[in-house]
C-alpha positions in Angstrom: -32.2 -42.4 -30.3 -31.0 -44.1 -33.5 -33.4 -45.1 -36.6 -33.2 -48.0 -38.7 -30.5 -46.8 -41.4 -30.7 -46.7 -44.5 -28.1 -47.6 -47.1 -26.6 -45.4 -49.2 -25.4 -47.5 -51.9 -26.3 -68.4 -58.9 -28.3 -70.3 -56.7 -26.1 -71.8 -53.5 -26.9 -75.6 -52.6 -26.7 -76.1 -49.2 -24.0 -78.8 -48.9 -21.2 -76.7 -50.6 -18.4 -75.2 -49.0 -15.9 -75.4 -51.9 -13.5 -72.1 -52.0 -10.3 -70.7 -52.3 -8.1 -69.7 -49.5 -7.8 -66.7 -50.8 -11.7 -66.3 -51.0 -11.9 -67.5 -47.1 -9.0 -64.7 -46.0 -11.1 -62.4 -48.0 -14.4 -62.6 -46.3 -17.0 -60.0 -44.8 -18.7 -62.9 -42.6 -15.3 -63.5 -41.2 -16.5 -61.6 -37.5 -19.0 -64.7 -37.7 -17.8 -66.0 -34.9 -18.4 -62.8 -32.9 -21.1 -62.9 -30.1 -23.9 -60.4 -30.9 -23.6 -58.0 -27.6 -26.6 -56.0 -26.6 -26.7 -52.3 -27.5 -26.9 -49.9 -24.4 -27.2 -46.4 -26.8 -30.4 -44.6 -25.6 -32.2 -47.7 -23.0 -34.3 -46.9 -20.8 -35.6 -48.8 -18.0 -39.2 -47.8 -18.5 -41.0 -50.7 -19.5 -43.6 -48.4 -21.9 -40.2 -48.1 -24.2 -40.5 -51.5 -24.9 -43.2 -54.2 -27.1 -44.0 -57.7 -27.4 -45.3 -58.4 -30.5 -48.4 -60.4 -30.2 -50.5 -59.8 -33.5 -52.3 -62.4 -34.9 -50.8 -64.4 -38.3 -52.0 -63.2 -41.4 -53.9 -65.2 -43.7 -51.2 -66.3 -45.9 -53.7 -69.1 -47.9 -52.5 -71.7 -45.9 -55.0 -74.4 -46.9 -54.3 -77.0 -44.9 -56.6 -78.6 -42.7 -54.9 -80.3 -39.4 -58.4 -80.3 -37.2 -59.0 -83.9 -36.5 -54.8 -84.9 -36.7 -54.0 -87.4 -34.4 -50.8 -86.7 -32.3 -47.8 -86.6 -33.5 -45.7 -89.9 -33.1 -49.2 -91.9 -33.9 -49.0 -94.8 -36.6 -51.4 -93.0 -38.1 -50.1 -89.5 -38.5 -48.0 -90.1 -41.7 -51.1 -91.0 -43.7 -52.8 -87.8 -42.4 -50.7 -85.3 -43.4 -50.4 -87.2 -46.7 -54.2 -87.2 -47.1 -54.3 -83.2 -45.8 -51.7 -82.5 -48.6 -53.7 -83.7 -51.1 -57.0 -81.9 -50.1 -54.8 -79.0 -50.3 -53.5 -79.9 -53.7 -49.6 -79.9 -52.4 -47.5 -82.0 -54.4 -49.8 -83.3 -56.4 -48.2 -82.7 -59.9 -45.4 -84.2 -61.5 -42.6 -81.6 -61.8 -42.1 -80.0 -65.1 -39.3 -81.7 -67.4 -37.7 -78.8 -68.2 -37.4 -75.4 -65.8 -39.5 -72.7 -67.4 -36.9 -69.9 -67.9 -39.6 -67.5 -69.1 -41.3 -67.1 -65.9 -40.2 -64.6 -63.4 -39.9 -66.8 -60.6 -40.1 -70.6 -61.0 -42.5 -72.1 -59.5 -41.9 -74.4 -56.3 -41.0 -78.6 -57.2 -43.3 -80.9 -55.2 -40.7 -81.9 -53.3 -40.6 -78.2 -51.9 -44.2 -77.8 -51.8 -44.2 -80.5 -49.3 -41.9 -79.5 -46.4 -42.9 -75.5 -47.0 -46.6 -77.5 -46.1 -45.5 -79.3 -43.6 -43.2 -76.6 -41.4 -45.7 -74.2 -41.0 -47.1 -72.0 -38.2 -50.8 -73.5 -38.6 -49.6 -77.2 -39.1 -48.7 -79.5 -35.5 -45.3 -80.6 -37.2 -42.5 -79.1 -35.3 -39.8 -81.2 -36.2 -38.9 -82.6 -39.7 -35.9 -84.4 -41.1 -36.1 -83.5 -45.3 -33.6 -85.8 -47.1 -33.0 -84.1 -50.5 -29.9 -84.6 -52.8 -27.4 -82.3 -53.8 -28.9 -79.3 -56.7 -32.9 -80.0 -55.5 -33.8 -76.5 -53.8 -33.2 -77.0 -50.5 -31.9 -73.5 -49.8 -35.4 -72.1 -50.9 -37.5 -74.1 -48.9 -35.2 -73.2 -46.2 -36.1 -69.2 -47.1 -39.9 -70.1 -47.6 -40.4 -72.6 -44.1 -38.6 -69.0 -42.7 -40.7 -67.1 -44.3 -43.6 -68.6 -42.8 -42.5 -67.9 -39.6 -41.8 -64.7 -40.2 -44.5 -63.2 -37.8 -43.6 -65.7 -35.2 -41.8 -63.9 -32.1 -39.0 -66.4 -31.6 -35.6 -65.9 -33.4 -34.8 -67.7 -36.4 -31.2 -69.6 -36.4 -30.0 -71.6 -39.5 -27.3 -73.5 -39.3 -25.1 -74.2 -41.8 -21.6 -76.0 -41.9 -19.1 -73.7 -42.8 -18.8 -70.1 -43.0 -18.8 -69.5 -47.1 -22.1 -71.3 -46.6 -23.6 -69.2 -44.5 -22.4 -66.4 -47.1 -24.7 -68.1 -49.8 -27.7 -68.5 -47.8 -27.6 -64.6 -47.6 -27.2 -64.4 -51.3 -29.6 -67.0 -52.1 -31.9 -64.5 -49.6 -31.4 -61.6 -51.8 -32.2 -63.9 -55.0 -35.1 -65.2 -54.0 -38.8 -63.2 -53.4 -39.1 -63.4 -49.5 -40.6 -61.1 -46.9 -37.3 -61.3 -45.4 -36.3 -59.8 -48.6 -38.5 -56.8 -48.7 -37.6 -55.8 -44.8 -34.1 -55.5 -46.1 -34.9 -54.0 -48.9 -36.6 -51.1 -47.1 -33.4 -50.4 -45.0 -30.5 -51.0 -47.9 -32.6 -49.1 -50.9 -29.2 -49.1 -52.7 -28.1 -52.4 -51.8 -31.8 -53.6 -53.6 -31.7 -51.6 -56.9 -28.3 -53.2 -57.3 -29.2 -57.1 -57.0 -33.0 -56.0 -58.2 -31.4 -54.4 -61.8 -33.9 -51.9 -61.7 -34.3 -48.2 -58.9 -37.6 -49.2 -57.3 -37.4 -52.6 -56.1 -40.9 -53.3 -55.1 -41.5 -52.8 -59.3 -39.3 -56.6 -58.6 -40.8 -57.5 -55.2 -42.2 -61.5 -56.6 -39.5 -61.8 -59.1 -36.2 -64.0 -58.9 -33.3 -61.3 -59.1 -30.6 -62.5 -61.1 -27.3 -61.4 -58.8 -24.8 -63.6 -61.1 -23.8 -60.2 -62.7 -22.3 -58.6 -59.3 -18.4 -59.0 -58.2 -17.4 -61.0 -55.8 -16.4 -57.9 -53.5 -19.9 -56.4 -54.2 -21.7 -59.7 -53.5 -20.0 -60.1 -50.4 -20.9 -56.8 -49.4 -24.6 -57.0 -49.9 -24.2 -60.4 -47.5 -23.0 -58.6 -45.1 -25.3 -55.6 -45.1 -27.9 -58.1 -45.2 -26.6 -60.4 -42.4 -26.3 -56.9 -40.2 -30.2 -56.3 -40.9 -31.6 -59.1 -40.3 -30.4 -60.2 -36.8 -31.9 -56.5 -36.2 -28.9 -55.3 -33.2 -30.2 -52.5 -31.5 -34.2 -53.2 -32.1 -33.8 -55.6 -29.4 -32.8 -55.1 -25.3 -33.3 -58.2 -23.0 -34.5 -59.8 -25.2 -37.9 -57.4 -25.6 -38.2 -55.2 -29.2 -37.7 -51.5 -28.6 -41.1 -49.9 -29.1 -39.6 -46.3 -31.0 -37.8 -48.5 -33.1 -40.8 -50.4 -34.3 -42.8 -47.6 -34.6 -40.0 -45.5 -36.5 -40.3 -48.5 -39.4 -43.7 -48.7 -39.3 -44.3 -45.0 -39.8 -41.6 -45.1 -42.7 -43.0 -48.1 -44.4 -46.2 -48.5 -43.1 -47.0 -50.7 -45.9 -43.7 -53.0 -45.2 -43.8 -56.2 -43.3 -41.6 -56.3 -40.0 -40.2 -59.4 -38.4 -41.2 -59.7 -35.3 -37.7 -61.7 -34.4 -34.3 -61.1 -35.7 -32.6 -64.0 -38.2 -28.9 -65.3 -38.0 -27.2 -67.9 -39.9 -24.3 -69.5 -37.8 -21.9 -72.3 -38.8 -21.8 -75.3 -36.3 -18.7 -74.0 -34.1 -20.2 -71.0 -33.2 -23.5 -72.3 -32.9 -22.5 -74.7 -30.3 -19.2 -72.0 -29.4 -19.4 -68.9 -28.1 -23.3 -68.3 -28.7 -24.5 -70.8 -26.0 -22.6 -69.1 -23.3 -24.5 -67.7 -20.2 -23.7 -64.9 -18.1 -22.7 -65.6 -14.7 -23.5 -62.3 -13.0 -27.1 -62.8 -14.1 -27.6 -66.1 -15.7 -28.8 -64.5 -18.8 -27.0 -65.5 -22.8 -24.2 -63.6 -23.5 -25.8 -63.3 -27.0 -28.3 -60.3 -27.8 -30.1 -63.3 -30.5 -30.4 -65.7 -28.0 -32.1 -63.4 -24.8 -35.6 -63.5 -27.0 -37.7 -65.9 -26.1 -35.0 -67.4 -23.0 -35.8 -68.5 -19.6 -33.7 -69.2 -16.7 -36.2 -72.4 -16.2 -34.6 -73.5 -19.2 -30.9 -72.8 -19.9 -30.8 -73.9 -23.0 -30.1 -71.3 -25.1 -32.0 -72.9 -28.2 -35.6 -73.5 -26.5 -38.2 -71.3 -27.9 -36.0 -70.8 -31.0 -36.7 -72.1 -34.7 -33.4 -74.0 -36.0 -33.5 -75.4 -39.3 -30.3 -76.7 -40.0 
C-alpha cells in the first residue's frame, strides 16, 4: 500500500492574472483542467479500511459569542455581529500607518480580522460577500477563513479566475504561516527548507517566508508539489479517507495537524467544466474532490463543499 511521500528536494493579489505567453506555455498547473480520478492501487472493499473523521474542533481562541444571534436575514443581525466583534475586540484598532517590517509575520489589518471572524466554523455566517480593493490582503484571509476550516470534513474549493492565479494562491500558501502549510511541509521536507531559508522548518512554522529569492522554474515547482498535496489523491476512495493512510501520517508526525478534507484551487472553466460532471453508470462525480461529502439527493456537485471564490 503506498505512504504519503516524501519529497526529496511577493505576495499575489487576487484579481491579477497579468503574464507572458511564454510564462502561460510554461506552466506546471497547466493539467489544471484535468479531472482528479479516483485511485484503485491497494482498495479494498472492507469497510474497517476506511474513516470518517468526526473529532471535535480544537479550541482555536475563537472568542466570539453567537448564543443569543437572531437568524440570519434578520434586520437585526448586522448590528449583532458588529456588537459580538467588538466584545471580542475584532477590528477594533485603527491599522498601523506604516507595515512593521521587523516583525516576523505582520499582523492581520482590521479589515481581515473581520471576515476571518466572521467565516468561521463556531460563527452562523455561511455566506459572505467581502468587497476589498486591489493590494488589501484578500489572498490571506482567504488562507486564514481556510484555515479555520481546516478540521471541517467537507472539501475546500477556491476559485479563482485564471490559471496563473491559481498558481499564486499556492505560492501565497507557502508564504504565509497556515496549517495547511505545515501538512505540506511534513510531506515536501525539501520543498520547505527551500521557501523556509533555513533545514528544519517548524524552527519557521509562525513566520512569513520570504519566497521572492526562488526562480521562476523552482517557484512553479513548489506550486505544483503543493497543489498535488493538498487535494490529498489516493487518501481518499468514494469519497471516504483511507484509514492506513491516516494512521501512516499520524504515526510519522503525530504531532502534525491533518486535514480532514483535501483543498483544490480551480479557475472558473473547470470549476463549472469538467469537475461538475456525473457518472452515468452510477450517478456518482467523475471527480475524486467532489465524491466527499456528495449525495445522489443532491446532484450538485458543490453542496456540502466550502467555496470561497
Amino acid at each position: 500500500r503506498p505512504r504519503p511521500r516524501d519529497g526529496d528536494r511577493g505576495a499575489a493579489d487576487m484579481s491579477s492574472d497579468g503574464e507572458s505567453d511564454e510564462g502561460r506555455n510554461l506552466s506546471d498547473l497547466s493539467d489544471e483542467e484535468d479531472v482528479d480520478s479516483e485511485e484503485e492501487e491497494g482498495h479494498d472493499q472492507n469497510q474497517d479500511d476506511f474513516i470518517d473523521l468526526e473529532e471535535p474542533l480544537p479550541d482555536d481562541g475563537y472568542l466570539g459569542d453567537w448564543s443569543r444571534a437572531p437568524e440570519l436575514g434578520c434586520p437585526t443581525f448586522n448590528e449583532f455581529a458588529a456588537m459580538a466583534m467588538r466584545r471580542a475586540g475584532v477590528a477594533c484598532t485603527l491599522p498601523p500607518a506604516q507595515l512593521d517590517k521587523s516583525a516576523a509575520c505582520p499582523p492581520l489589518q482590521p479589515h481581515q480580522e473581520a471576515a476571518i471572524f466572521l467565516l468561521h466554523p463556531k460563527s452562523p455566517v455561511s455566506r459572505l460577500l467581502v468587497d476589498h480593493p486591489t493590494g488589501s490582503g484578500k489572498t490571506r484571509e482567504m488562507i486564514q477563513v481556510l484555515d479555520n476550516f481546516f478540521y471541517d470534513k467537507r472539501p475546500k474549493v477556491p476559485v479563482f479566475p485564471k490559471e496563473p492565479v491559481c498558481r499564486n494562491f499556492y505560492a501565497e500558501l507557502m508564504r504565509w504561516p497556515s496549517k495547511y502549510r505545515d501538512y505540506f511541509c511534513c510531506l515536501r521536507p525539501h520543498c520547505a527548507a527551500r521557501a523556509a531559508r533555513c533545514r528544519d522548518w517548524r524552527a519557521r512554522r509562525s513566520q512569513l517566508w520570504d519566497i521572492s529569492y526562488l526562480g521562476d522554474r523552482e517557484l512553479r515547482a513548489i506550486c505544483k508539489e503543493m497543489r498535488e498535496v493538498l487535494e490529498m489523491k489516493g487518501c481518499f476512495y468514494m469519497g471516504r479517507m483511507r484509514r492506513f493512510w491516516k494512521d501512516d501520517f499520524q504515526n510519522r508526525f503525530p504531532e502534525e495537524p491533518l486535514p480532514a478534507a483535501p483543498l483544490r484551487a480551480l479557475r472558473y472553466t473547470s470549476a463549472g467544466g469538467r469537475h461538475t460532471a456525473i457518472r452515468e453508470e452510477d450517478g456518482l462525480p467523475a471527480s475524486a474532490l467532489f465524491k466527499i461529502g456528495f449525495s445522489k439527493d443532491d446532484p450538485n456537485v458543490y453542496s456540502n463543499k466550502i467555496v470561497l471564490m
